[in-house]
DOPADREN-435594 format. One record per residue (C-alpha): residue in three letters; y, x, z. Coordinates in steps of 0.1 Angstrom, whole numbers, padded with zeros to 4 digits, always signed. Each point is the difference from the previous one (the first is absolute). Layout:
<rs>
ALAYXZ;...
</rs>
This chain:
<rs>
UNK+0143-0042-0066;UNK-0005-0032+0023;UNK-0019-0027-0012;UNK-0012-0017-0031;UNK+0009-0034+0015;UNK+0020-0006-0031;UNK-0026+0009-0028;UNK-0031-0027-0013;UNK-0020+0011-0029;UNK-0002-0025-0027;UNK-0038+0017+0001;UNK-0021+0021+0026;UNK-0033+0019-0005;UNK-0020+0013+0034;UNK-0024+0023-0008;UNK-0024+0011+0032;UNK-0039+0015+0001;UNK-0011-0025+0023;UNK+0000-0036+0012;UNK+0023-0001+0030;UNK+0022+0030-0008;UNK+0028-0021-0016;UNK+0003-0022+0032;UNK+0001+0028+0022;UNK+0030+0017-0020;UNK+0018-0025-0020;UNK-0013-0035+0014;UNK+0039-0006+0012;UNK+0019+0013-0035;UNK-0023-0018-0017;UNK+0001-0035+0016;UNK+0040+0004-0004;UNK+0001+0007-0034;UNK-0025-0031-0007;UNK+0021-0021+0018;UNK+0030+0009-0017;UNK-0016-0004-0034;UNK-0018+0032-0015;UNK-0026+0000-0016;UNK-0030+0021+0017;UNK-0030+0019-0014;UNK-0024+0014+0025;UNK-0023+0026-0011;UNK-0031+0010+0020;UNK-0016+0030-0013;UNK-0031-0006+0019;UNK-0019-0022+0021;UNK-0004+0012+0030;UNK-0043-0004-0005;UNK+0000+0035+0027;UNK+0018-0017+0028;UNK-0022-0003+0023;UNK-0023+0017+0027;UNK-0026-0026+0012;UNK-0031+0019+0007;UNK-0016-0034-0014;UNK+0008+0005-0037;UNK-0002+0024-0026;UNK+0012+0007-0037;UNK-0015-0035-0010;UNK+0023-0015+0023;UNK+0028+0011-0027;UNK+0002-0024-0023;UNK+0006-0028+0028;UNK+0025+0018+0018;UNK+0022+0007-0031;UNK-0003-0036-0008;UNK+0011-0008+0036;UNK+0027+0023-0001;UNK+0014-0011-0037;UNK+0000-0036+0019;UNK+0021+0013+0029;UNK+0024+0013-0020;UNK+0006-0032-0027;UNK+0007-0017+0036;UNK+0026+0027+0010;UNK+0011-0001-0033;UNK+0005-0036+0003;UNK+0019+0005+0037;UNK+0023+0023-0018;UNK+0010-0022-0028;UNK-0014+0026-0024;UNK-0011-0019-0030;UNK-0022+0027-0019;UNK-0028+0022+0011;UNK-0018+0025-0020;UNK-0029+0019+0013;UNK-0014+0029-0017;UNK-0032+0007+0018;UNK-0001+0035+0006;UNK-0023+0014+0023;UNK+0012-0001+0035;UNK+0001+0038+0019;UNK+0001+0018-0036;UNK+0030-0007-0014;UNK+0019+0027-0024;UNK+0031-0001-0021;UNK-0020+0005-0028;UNK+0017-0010-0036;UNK-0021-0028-0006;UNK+0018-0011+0029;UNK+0031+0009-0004;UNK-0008-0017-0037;UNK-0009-0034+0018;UNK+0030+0002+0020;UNK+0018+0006-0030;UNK-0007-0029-0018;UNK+0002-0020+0025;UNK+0042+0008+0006;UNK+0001+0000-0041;UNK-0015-0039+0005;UNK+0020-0012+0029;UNK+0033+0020-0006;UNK+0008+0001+0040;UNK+0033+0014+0012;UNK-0016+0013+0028;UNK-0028+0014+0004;UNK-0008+0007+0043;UNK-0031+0023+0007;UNK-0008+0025+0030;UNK+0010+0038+0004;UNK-0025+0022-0022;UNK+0014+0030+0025;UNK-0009-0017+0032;UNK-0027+0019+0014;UNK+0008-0007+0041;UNK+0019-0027+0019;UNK+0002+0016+0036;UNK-0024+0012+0012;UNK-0028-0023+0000;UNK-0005-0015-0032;UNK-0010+0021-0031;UNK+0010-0019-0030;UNK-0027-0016-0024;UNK-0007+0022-0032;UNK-0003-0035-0014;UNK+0035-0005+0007;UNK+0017+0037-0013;UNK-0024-0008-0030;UNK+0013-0035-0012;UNK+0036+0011+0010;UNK-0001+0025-0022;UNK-0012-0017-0026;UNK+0025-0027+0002;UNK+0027+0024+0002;UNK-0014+0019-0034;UNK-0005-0037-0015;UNK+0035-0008+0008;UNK+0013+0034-0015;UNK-0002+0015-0023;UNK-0029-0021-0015;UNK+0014-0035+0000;UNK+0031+0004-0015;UNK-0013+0026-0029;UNK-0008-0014-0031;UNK-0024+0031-0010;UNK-0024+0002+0031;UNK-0028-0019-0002;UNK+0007-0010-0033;UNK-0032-0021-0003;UNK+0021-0022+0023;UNK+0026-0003-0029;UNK-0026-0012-0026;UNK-0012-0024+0022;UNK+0039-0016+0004;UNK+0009+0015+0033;UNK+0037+0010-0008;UNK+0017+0026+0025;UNK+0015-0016+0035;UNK+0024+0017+0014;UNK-0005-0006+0041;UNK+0039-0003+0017;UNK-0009+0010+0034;UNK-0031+0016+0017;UNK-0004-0011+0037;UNK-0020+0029+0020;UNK-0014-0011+0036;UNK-0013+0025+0030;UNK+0028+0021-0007;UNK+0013+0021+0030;UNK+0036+0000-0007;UNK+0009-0035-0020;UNK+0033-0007-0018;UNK-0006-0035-0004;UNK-0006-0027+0032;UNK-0006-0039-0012;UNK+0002-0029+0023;UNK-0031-0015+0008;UNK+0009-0016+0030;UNK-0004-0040-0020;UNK-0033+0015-0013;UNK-0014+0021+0032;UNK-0021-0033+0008;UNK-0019-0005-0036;UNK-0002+0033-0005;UNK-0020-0003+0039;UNK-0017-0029-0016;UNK-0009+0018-0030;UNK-0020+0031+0014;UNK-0018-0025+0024;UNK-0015-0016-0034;UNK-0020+0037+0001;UNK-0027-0013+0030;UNK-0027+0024-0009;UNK+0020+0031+0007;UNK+0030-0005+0026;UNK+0001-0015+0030;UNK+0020-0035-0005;UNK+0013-0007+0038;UNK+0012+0038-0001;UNK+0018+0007-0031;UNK+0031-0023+0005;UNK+0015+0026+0026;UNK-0012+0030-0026;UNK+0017-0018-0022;UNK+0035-0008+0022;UNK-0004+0038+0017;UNK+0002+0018-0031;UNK+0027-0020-0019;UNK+0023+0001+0030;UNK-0007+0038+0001;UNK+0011+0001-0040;UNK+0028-0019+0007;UNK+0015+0020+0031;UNK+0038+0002-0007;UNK+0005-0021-0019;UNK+0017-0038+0001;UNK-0031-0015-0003;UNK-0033-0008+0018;UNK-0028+0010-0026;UNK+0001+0023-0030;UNK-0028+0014-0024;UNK+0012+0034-0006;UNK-0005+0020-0037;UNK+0018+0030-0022;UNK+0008-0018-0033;UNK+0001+0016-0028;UNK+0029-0016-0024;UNK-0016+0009-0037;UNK+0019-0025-0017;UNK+0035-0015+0013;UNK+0004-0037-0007;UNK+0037-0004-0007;UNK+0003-0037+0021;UNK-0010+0025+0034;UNK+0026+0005+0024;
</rs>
């Protein structure tokens, strides 16, 4: 497969563990699609209240930082073009794909009826050798995944969800990032600058003047062969075909 240059969702759901992780991964898909008129839902399983390591503060300092970091991502949000944002307010550092999450998740795919749903690689333990993937990260991919199917689309599971008038959704298409070998490549190279802008919204935990040639680095890597500059790589899982695809 080449790229999904060609596709727009009519409507998008992101769902990450953390403030920041959707800029990181998606920033560039999701500043295209906005453009181009789809509708986006981002969903932020927690808020990020254990990201930080000043020797000055302690678990009081919590509250305040989870507050900061909610307000860092509306404003990324806002860079994107993403017009909805849910948090969830999990704890930060504990996260598990428990079934009241996947329940939450549930419902919240049965409400919004995305298309797509994009979420992180619940397999992805190690990316080279010097980063260990986030539990946080496995755990709300996983979730997401479970959410999207079989629970989603099943009228029987979770049938509490039924009674309270959350019908089935069937997700078309489920867009997996941090994947080592990706079938699916979409141009980001109109988007690689908001998607820049975007993650520099998120001041308490990156550094800003640094993270536009992370940024460029890595999506130039993604995009290596192919006809274009910068990609965002995923696998995509195609659950239900939409008969107007080419």
């Amino acid at each position: 497969m080449t790229d999904s240059l060609e596709y727009t969702p009519k409507i998008a759901m992101s769902i990450h563990a953390h403030p920041d992780d959707q800029e990181f991964s998606i920033g560039g898909t999701l500043a295209k699609w906005a453009r181009a008129g789809c509708e986006i839902i981002s969903v932020t399983i927690t808020s990020g209240d254990s990201g930080s390591n000043d020797v000055t503060k302690d678990g009081s300092y919590k509250p305040e930082l989870a507050r900061l970091r909610e307000t860092e991502q509306m404003a990324a949000n806002e860079a994107l073009g993403v017009k909805r944002t849910v948090f969830l307010r999990y704890p930060d550092g504990e996260l598990q794909p428990t079934i009241e999450l996947r329940k939450e998740l549930t419902r919240l795919i049965r409400q919004y009826k995305p298309d797509v749903v994009l979420c992180g690689n619940p397999e992805a333990w190690f990316y080279g050798n010097e980063y260990v993937n986030h539990p946080d990260h496995r755990a709300a991919a996983q979730a997401a995944c479970e959410a999207v199917f079989p629970s989603a689309g099943t009228r029987l599971i979770f049938t509490d969800l039924l009674e309270a008038g959350y019908e089935p959704h069937n997700v078309k298409k489920l867009y997996i990032h941090g994947i080592d070998k990706p079938d699916t490549w979409v141009d980001i190279s109109e988007t690689i600058d908001i998607k820049v802008k975007a993650l520099q919204q998120h001041v308490s935990q990156i550094p800003v003047d640094e993270v536009e040639k992370w940024m460029k680095d890595w999506a130039k890597e993604d995009a290596k062969d192919k006809e274009f500059e910068y990609a965002e790589s995923y696998r995509v899982m195609k659950l239900s075909e939409e008969k107007s695809e080419q």
